[in-house]
C-alpha positions as CSV (number, residue, x, y, z in Angstrom):
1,X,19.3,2.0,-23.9
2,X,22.1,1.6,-21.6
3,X,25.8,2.6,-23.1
4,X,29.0,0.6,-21.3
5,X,30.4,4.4,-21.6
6,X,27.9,6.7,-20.4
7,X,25.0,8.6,-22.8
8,X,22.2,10.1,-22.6
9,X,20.3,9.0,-20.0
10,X,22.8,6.1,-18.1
11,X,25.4,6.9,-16.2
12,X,28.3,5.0,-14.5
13,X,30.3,5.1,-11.3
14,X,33.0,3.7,-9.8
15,X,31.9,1.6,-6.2
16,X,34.9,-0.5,-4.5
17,X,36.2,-1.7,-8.2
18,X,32.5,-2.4,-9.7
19,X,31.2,-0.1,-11.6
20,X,27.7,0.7,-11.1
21,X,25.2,1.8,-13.6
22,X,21.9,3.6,-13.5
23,X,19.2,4.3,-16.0
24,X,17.0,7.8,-15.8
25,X,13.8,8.1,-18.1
26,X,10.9,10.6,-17.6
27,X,7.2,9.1,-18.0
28,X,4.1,11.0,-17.7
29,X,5.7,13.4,-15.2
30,X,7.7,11.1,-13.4
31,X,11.3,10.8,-13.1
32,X,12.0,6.9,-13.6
33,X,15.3,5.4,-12.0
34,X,16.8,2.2,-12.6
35,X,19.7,1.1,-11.1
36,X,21.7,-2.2,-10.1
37,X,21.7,-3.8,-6.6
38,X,25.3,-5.7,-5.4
39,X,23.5,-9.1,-6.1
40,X,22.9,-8.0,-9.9
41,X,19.3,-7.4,-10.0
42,X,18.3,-4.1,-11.8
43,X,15.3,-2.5,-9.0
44,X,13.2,1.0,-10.5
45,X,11.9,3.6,-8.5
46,X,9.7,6.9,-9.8
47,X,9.2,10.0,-8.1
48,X,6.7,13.3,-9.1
49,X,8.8,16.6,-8.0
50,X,8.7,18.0,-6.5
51,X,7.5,16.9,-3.2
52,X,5.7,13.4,-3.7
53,X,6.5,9.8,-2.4
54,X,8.4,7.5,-4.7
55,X,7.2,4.0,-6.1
56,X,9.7,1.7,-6.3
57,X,10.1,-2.1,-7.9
58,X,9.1,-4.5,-4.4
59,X,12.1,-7.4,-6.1
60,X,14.7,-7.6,-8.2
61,X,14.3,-7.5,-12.4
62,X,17.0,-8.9,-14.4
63,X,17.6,-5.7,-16.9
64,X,16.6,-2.0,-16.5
65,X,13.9,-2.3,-19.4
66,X,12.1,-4.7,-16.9
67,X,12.1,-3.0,-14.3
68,X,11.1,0.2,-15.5
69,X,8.5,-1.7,-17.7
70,X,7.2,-3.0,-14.0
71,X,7.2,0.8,-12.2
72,X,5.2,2.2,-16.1
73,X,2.7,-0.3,-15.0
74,X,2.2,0.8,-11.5
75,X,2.1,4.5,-12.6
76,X,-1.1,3.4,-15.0
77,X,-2.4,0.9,-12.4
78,X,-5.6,2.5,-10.8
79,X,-5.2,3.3,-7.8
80,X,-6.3,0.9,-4.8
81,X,-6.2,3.1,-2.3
82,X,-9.5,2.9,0.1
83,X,-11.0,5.6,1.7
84,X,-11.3,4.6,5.7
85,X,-15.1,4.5,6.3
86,X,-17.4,7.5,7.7
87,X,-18.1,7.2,11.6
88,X,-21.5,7.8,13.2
89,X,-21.5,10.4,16.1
């Protein structure tokens, strides 16, 4: 839940006259960000600590729900990574 002045969780901050918010949620071990782009759109990104790649939203969501909704589902996802093939020598 996002609060217009600040809470657990969301925080705001003042950019060139905007204000700027962002959401932070932990999920299975992850810490889950949302936050707002200048065009509106909320994006998500998640991140293992403490040394791990991040996953992030590839568009634009209209709230911070949806968007961490989106990065929840990648985090269950299995994985597609493919192991490269063995080589003869």
């Amino acid at each position: 839940m996002l609060r217009a002045k600040g809470g657990i969780g969301a925080k705001r901050r003042a950019t060139k006259g905007k204000q700027k918010m962002e959401r932070l949620e932990l999920y299975k071990g992850f810490r889950l960000r949302a936050y707002e782009d200048w065009s509106g759109q909320w994006f998500a990104e998640a991140r293992k600590f403490p040394d791990s790649d991040w996953i992030a939203t590839p568009s634009g969501h209209p709230t911070p729900e949806a968007a961490i909704a989106f990065v929840k589902q990648m985090i269950d996802s299995p994985s597609t990574t493919i192991k490269a093939p063995k080589t003869i020598q």
